[in-house]
BAMI-110928 format. One record per residue (C-alpha): x, y, z. Coordinates in pm, whole numbers, padded with zeros to 5 digits, always signed. Layout:
# BAMI-110928
XYZ/...
This chain:
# BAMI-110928
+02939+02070-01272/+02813+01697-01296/+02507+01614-01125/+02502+01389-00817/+02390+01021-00898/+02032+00919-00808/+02001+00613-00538/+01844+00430-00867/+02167+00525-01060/+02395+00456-00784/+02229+00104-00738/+02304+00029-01105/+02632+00088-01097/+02740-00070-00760/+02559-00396-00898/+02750-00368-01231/+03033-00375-01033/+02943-00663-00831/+02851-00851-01145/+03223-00756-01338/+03371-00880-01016/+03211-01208-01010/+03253-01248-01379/+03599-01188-01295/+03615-01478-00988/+03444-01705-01242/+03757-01662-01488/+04022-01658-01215/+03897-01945-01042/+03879-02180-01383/+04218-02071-01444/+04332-02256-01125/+04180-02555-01195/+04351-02576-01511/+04651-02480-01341/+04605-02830-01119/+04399-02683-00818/+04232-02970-00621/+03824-03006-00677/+03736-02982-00279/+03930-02651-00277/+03701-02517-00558/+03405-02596-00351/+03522-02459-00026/+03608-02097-00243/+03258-02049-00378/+03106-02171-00027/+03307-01938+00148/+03308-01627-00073/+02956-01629-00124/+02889-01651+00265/+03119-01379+00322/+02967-01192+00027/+02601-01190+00200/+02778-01148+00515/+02955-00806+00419/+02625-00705+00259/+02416-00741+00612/+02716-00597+00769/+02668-00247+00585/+02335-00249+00619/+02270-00298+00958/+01994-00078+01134/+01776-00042+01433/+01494+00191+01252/+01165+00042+01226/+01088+00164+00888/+01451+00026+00775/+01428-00317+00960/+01089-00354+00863/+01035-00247+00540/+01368-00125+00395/+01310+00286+00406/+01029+00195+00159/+01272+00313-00068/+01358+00038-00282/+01334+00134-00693/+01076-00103-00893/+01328-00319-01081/+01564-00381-00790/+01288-00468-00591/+01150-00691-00838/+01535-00870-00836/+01569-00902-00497/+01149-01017-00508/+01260-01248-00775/+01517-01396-00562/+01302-01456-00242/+01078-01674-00517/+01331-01843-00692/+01379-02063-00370/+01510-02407-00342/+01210-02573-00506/+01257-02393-00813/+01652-02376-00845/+01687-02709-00708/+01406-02897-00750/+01166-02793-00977/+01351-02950-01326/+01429-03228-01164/+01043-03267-01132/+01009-03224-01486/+01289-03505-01539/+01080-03764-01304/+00720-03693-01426/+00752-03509-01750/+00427-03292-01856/+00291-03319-01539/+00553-03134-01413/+00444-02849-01608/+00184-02772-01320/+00442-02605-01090/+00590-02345-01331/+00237-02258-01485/+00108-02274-01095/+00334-02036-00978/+00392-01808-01245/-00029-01752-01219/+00006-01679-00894/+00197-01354-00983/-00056-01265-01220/-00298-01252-00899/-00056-01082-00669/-00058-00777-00972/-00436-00811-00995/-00548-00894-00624/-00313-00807-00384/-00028-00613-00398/-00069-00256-00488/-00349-00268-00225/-00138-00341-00002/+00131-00104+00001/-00167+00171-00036/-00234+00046+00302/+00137+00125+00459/+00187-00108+00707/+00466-00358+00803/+00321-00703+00783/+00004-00878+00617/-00166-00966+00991/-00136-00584+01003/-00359-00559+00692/-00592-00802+00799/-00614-00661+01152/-00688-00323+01072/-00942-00393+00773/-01125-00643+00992/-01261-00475+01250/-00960-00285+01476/-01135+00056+01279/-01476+00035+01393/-01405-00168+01758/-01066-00029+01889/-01159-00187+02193/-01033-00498+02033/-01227-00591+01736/-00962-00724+01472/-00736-00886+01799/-00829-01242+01682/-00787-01181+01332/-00422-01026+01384/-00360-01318+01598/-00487-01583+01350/-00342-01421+01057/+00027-01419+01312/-00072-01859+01329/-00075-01882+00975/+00206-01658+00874/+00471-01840+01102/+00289-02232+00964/+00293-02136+00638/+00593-02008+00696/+00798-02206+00848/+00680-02524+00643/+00868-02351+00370/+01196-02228+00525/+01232-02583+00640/+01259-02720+00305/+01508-02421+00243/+01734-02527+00486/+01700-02872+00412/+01860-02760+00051/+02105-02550+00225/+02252-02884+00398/+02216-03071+00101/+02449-02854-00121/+02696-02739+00134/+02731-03159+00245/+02827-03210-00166/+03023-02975-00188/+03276-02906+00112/+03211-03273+00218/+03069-03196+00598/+02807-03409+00760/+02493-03309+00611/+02365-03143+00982/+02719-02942+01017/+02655-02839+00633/+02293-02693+00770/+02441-02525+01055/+02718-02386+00814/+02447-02242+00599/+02208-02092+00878/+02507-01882+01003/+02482-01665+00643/+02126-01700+00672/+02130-01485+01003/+02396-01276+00945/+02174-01060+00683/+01860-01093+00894/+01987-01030+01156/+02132-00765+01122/+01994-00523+00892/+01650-00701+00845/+01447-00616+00542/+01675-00334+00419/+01969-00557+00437/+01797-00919+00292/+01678-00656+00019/+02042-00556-00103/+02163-00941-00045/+01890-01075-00265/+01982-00872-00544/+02301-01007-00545/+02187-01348-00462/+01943-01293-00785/+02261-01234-01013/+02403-01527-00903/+02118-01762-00963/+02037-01657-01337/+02415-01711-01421/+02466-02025-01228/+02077-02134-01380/+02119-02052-01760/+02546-02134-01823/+02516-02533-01795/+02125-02501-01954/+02346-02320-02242/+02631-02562-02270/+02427-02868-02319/+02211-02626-02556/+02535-02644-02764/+02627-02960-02708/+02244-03091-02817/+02109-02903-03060/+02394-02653-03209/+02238-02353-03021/+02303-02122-02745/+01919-02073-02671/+01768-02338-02424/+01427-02228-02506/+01504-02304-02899/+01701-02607-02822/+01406-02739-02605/+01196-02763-02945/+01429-02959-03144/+01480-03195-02890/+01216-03306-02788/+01094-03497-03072/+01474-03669-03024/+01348-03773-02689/+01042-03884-02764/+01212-04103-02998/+01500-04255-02762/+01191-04347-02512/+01053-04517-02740/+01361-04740-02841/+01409-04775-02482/+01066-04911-02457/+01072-05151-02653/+01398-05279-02533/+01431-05636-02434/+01678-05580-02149/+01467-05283-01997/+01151-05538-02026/+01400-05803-01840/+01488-05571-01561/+01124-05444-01556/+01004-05761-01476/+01297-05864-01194/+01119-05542-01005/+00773-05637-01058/+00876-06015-00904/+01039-05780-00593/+00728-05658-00536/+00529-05945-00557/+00753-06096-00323/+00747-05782-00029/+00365-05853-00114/+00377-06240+00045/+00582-06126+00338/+00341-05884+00401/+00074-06044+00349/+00216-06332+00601/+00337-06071+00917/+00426-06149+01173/+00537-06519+01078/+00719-06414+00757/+00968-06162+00976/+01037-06432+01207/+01097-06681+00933/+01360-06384+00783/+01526-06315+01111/+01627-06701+01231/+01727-06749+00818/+01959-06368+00839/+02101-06553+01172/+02094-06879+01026/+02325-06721+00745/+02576-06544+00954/+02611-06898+01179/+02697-07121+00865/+02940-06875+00715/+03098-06870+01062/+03103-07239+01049/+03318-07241+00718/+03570-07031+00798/+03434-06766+00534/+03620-06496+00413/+03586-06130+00695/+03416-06003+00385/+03164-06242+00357/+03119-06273+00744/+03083-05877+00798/+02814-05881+00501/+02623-06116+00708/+02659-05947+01042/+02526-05593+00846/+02244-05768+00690/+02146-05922+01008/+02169-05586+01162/+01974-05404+00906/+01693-05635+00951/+01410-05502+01094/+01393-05499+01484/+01039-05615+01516/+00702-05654+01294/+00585-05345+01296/+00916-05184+01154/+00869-05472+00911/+00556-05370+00794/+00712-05012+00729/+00996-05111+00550/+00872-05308+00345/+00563-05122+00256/+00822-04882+00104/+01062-05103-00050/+00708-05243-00269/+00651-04974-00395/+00980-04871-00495/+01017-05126-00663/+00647-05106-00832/+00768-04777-00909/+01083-04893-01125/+00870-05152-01269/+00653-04884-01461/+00679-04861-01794/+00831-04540-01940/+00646-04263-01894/+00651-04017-02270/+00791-03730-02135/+00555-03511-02401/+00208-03670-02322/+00000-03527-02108/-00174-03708-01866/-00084-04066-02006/-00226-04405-01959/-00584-04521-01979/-00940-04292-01964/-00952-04324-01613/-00550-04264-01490/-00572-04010-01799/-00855-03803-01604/-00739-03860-01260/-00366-03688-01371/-00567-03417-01532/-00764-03314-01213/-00434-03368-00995/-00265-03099-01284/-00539-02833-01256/-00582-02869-00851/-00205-02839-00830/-00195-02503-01033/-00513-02380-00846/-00334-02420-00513/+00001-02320-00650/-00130-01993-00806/-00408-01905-00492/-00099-01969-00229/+00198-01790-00415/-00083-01476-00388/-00126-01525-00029/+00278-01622+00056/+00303-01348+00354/+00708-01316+00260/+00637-01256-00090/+00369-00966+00030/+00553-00807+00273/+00792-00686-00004/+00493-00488-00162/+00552-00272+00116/+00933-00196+00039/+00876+00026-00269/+00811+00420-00269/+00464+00394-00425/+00196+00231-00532/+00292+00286-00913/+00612+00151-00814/+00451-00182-00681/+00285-00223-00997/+00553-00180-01212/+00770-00380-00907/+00566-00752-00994/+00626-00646-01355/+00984-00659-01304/+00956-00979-01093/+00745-01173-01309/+01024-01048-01599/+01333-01186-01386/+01157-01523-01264/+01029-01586-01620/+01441-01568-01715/+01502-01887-01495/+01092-02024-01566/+01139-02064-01945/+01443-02233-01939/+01347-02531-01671/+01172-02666-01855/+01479-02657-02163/+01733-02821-01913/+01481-03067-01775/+01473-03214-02159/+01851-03168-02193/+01981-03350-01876/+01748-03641-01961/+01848-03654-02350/+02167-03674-02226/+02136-03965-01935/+01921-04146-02177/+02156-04132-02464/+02579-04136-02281/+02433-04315-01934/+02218-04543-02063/+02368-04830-02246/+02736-04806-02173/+02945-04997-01910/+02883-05032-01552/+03286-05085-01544/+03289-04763-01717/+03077-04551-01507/+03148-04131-01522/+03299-04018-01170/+02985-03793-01128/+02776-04169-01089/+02953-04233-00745/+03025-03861-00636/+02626-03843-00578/+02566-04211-00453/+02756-04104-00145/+02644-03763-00071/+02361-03950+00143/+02401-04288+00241/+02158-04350+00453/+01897-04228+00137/+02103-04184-00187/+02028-03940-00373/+02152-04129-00692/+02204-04489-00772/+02256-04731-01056/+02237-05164-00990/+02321-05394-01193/+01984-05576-01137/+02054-05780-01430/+02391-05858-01411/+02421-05789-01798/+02742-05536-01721/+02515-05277-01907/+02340-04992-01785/+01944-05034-01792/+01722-04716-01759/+01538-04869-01491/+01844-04936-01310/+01868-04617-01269/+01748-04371-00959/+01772-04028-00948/+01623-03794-00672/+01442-03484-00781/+01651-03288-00548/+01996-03364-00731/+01950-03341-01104/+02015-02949-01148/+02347-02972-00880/+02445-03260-01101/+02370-03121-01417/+02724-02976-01506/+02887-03318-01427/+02661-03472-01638/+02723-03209-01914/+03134-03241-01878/+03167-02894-01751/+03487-02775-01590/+03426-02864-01191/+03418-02442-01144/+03093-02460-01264/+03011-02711-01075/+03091-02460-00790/+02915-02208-00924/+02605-02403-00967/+02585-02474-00578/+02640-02117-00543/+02346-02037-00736/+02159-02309-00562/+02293-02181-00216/+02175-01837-00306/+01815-01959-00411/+01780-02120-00040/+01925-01861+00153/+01752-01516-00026/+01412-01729+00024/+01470-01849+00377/+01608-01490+00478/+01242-01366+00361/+01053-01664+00558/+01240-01590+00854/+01186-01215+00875/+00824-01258+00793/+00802-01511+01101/+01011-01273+01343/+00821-00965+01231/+00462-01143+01305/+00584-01228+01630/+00766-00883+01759/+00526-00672+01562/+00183-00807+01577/+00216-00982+01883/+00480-00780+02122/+00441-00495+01992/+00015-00469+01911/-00110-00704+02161/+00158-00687+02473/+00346-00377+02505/+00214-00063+02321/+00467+00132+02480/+00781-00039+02342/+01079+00144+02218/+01161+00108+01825/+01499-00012+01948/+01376-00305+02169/+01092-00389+01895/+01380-00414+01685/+01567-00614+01942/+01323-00800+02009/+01226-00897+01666/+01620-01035+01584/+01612-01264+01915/+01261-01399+01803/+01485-01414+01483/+01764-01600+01589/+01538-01834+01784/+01287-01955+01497/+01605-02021+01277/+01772-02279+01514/+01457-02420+01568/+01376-02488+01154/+01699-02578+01150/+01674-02872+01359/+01364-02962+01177/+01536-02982+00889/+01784-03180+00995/+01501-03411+01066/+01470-03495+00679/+01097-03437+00677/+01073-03476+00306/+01105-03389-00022/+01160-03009-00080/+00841-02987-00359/+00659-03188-00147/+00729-02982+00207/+00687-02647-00028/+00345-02726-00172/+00184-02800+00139/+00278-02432+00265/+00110-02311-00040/-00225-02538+00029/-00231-02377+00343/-00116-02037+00259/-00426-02006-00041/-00688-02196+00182/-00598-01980+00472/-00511-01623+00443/-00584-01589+00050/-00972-01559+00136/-00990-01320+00391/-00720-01103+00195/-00894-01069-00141/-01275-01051+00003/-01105-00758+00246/-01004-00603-00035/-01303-00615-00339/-01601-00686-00058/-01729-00469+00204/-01959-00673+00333/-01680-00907+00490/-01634-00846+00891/-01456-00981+01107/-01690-01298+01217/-01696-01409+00881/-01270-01365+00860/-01203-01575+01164/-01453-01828+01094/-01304-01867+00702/-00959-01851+00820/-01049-02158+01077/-01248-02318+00873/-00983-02300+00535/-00691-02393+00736/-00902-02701+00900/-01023-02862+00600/-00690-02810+00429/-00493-02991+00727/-00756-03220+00796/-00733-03370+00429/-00359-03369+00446/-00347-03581+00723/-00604-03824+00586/-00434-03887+00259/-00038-03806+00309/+00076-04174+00385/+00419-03983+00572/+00131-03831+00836/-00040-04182+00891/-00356-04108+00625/-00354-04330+00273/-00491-04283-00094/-00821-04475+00014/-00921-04121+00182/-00862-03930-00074/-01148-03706-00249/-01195-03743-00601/-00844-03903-00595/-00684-03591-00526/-00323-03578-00403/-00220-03417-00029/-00020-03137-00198/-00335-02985-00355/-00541-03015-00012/-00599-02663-00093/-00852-02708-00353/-01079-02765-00114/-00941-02551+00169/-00984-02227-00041/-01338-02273-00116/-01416-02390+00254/-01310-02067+00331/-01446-01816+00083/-01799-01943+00146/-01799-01955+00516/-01651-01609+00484/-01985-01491+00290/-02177-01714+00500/-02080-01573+00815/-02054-01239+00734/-02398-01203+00567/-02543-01383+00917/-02371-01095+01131/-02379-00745+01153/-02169-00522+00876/-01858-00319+00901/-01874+00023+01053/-01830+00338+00839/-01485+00360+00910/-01414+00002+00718/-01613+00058+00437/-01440+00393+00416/-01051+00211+00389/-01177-00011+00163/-01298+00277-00053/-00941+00450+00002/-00736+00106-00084/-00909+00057-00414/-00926+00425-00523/-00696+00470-00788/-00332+00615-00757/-00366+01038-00752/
């Protein structure tokens, strides 16, 4: 008689079958746009199936246990767990964003995948097995309980949970923004809604899984979702692998060429034409400098000659053409000084920033001794805070709790550092790819001969495109500093820019819709579960039901989501730039008071609020100081470091008024010192 299947083996297969399937839907729908089948129809299929994929999934998993909502059974096997783990990381910023970065600034890019990669090193180290030794449901739990709620159950770790609750739905939410932000972005490219409806669109699939079946069901999605983003990742990375350098491997590819590269910049360089166009941006600028310089007069002198404009072509009996571009430019001009100022602060330095000179994509830390040491500091900070938040991210903890043991954990961030290093290694590959192949077929041909691609993605966004190409010139030829590209569009663009069949394409949003949703299903649940657990649950009604603490917990849920939602239809930002200021404020805030729980006794609960206030203080206070889009500027900046690594000096802020505080106040009980010992004993 044939043995019954273990849940491990029965895993395995049910995901080979999901991946056969979608290999299968792949095929099928590249056949029908061979066989004629309209490009808008393509998008709307892998929108729609993939919705209704996740959908199904949080259908058959829905639950009302505790232990299932919570923390999926704590049954989940290491490697699935480090899939689905894998997925809640690979988020927008990385799918989305992150080679783009590497396109834009090159080596300096570097920082992010180096950043975050470290960080899983500490989670292994630091964090995690700890953690699910401990048994709880969320990471203010943790911090509750080793903080004082042992040895004062009158109340002693209250303000801790509740602190620890403040920063998990900040941090939080600061990220899921930026997730649903991508969300709108890709489903307003590809089904052609308004880029709000698109978010909306996306936040229904978003809920459906949380909603329902909470961490047991976003655990089961995210596998899925995790499949789908290493094909839709590595199949255009492989393509222009081919296409490049004669081989399938991105990684190998990425070696050979880059000295290519290296070389094209440096024809470009020394280009006359790129010098020419160069130097019509630099003039730009100097010009938005006068006006400025002259406010208010110069804006009034602008207005009367905009009016002054639309009155004589009126006059002439101009063409409607002519007339209406007069009417819009009079209407775009600003409405009073102080807009003035604003707009034209920003339209100097855009045009400073196409003025540059190209920037070796190779070199580390170019230009002279003191730029050269200034981008080396902002590279190290950046990987200190990326690494030090990524081991404090309270979504990515709380799945430390989901597996059986803590042997499991271990060999858990293992599997996810395996499955994240799959997508990792080959950014970097594509990033030198995509811009081989823009600086070789875009650059230099005709503007009358543009690929469709070009003005697909100038009209995604209007209002702010997301890519653009002017003729500043007027040569008729394309100039690499006529061109602008948005960090947020490269990868979604990349198979257009390759040639690829328009399926993949498709696919490609789907793996980029994946990425946003399996991370912003984590964010949300880590926000609703701070709220219903450590708040309703510990500090307002002890006596609540699992069901309504599970009820409870999908309305706070439902209501969180709308709200980020909104936010993000806002526009706040950049996605890197709204993600790396969660992970300033996730290191300088809870990363302290987790590891000095965990490897020092000594640390009470005085000392944990006080480093948790003080971290998160200096942190925000620097950020607002220095972030121009928050009112601060560069002159405020300490040691010329940039906003996104505020936490360099959060973190330390908060680890030394953690010792000081502690060490000026009386010590844990017995009872602390006593988990500690029991966390950090090894595994029996």
């Amino acid at each position: 008689m044939k043995a019954p299947r273990t849940f491990f083996q029965r895993l395995r297969y049910y995901y080979s079958l999901f991946t056969a399937g979608f290999g299968c839907f792949l095929i099928a729908l590249a056949a029908l746009e061979q066989e004629g089948m309209p490009r808008v129809w393509i998008g709307y299929l892998f929108m729609f199936a993939t919705i209704v994929l996740y959908a199904l999934i949080g259908v058959v998993s829905r639950t009302s246990n505790v232990l299932e909502y919570y923390v999926a059974g704590r049954r989940v096997p290491a490697m699935f767990n480090g899939m689905a783990t894998a997925a809640d990381w690979i988020s927008a910023a990385s799918f989305i964003s992150l080679a783009g970065g590497l396109y834009l600034h090159g080596f300096d890019g570097l920082a992010y995948i180096m950043g975050w990669t470290g960080g899983y090193c500490l989670v292994q180290l630091l964090i995690a097995p700890y953690l699910r030794k401990f048994s709880q449901y969320t990471i203010p739990d943790f911090l509750a309980e080793r903080y004082g709620a042992l040895d004062k159950p009158e109340g002693g770790g209250r303000a801790v949970r509740i602190l620890a609750v403040i920063a998990t739905i900040i941090v939080s939410f600061t990220y899921v923004v930026a997730q649903i932000y991508a969300v709108g972005l890709i489903a307003s490219r590809f089904t052609g809604v308004d880029f709000s409806v698109g978010i909306f669109l996306g936040l229904a699939s978003i809920l459906v899984c949380s909603f329902l079946g909470g961490m047991r069901a976003i655990t089961w999605t995210q596998v899925a979702q995790y499949i789908i983003i290493l094909v839709a990742f590595l199949i255009p990375a492989m393509w222009l692998s081919v296409k490049h350098a004669d081989n399938p491997i991105p990684q190998v590819a990425y070696g050979k060429l880059l000295p290519k590269l290296s070389a094209r910049e440096h024809v470009l360089q020394e280009d006359p034409k790129e010098a020419e166009v160069r130097a019509i941006y630099r003039q730009r600028a100097a010009d938005y400098t006068a006006r400025l310089k002259d406010l208010p007069a110069s804006w009034e002198a602008g207005r009367l000659d905009a009016q002054h404009k639309l009155d004589q072509v009126k006059a002439r009996n101009a063409s409607l053409l002519e007339i209406r571009s007069a009417e819009r430019e009079l209407v775009a001009y600003p409405k009073n000084a102080d807009e003035a100022e604003r707009l034209w602060t920003e339209a100097r330095e855009q045009n400073l920033q196409h003025a540059e000179p190209i920037t070796p994509h190779a070199t580390p830390y170019p230009g002279d001794p003191v730029t050269s040491d200034i981008k080396r500091n902002n590279f190290l900070a950046l990987v200190f805070c990326l690494m030090l938040g990524t081991a404090a991210l309270p979504h990515i903890l709380m799945r430390s709790y989901t597996t059986p043991s803590v042997h499991e954990t271990r060999v858990s961030v293992f599997w996810t550092l395996f499955f994240i290093l799959l997508i990792y290694l080959t950014i970097p590959a594509l990033a030198v790819l995509v811009k081989y192949d823009i600086y070789s077929a875009l650059v230099g041909s005709d503007y009358a001969h543009l690929p469709n691609w070009v003005s697909y993605w100038a009209n995604v966004d209007k209002l702010n495109p997301l890519f653009s190409i002017t003729d500043v010139n007027h040569d008729g030829i394309v100039q690499l500093a006529e061109i602008s590209i948005d960090a947020d569009v490269l990868v979604l663009a990349t198979p257009e820019i390759a040639g690829l069949p328009y399926v993949i394409s498709g696919l490609v949003a789907a793996g980029g819709l994946a990425a946003a949703l399996s991370t912003a299903d984590g964010l949300l649940l880590a926000i609703s579960n701070a709220l219903s657990h450590d708040v309703y649950y510990k500090l307002v009604d002890r006596a609540a039901s699992t069901q309504k603490r599970v009820t409870i917990s999908k309305l706070l849920l439902l209501a969180v989501a709308f709200i980020a939602a909104y936010a993000a239809s806002t526009k706040p930002g950049d996605i890197l730039s709204l993600v790396g200021a969660a992970f300033s404020l996730a290191g300088s805030t809870l990363f302290p008071a987790l590891v000095l729980g965990v490897f020092w006794k000594r640390a009470n609960h005085q000392g944990a609020i006080a480093g948790m206030m003080a971290g998160f203080t200096v942190c925000v206070y620097y950020m607002l100081h220095t972030h121009p889009v928050l009112g601060g500027g560069t002159a405020s900046q300490w040691f010329h470091i940039a906003p996104i690594s505020a936490g360099i000096f959060g973190v330390p802020a908060g680890v030394l008024t953690i010792v000081a505080v502690s060490l000026a106040t009386p010590a844990p009980g017995r009872q602390t010192h006593a988990l500690v010992d029991y966390i950090r004993a090894p595994e029996q």
